[in-house]
C-alpha positions, -999 to +999 in steps of 0.1 A: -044-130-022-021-116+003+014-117+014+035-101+042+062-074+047+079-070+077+089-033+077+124-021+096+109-022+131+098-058+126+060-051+122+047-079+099+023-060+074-004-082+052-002-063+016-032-062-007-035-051-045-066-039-052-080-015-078-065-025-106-062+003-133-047+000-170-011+012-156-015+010-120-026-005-087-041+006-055-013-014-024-024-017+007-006-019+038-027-039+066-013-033+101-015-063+122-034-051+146-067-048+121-090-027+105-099-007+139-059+000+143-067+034+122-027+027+110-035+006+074-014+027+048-016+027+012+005+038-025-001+033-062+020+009-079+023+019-113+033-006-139+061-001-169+049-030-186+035-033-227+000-036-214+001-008-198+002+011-228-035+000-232-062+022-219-087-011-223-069-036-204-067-041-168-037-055-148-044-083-127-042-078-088-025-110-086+004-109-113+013-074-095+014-090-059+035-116-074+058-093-096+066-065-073+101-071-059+110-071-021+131-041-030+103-024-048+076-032-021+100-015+004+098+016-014+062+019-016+060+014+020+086+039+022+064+063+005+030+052+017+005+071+035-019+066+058-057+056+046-073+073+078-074+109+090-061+115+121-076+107+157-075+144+161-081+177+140-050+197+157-031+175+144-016+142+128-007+113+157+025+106+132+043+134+132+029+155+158+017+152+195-023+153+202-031+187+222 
């Protein structure tokens, strides 16, 4: 299961929960121009719920899709990072120019 953000620039991003831990959640960001784009992005979701306060349950990747807010999935986007390294070892295509 899926759904989509559109981040500030208007780029519609699928979003993913996988990994599913006792108190958190792995979130992908898919960029829609696929896997080969090198520009996915993930962040842990970490859950304030009763379960989990239980080191034998697991959440489920579903329920957390569903649950996070629009607000809250903003925020993790905010603060995601990307899954790949960078095209180039002088330097990261982000933030700074290739050489």
């Amino acid at each position: 299961m899926s759904r989509i953000f559109e981040d500030p620039d208007g780029i519609p991003w699928r979003v993913e929960v996988t990994l599913p831990g006792a108190s958190n959640a792995l979130v992908i960001f898919h960029h829609p121009g696929g896997r080969t784009a090198r520009l996915d992005r993930y962040n842990w979701y970490n859950a304030e719920t009763p379960e989990a306060r239980s080191v034998t349950a697991r959440l489920d990747p579903k329920t957390v899709l569903e649950s996070i807010t629009d607000a809250q999935l903003a925020l993790l986007f905010r603060r995601s990072m990307p899954i790949t390294a960078p095209g180039t070892p002088l330097g990261h295509p982000a933030v700074e120019p290739a050489v």
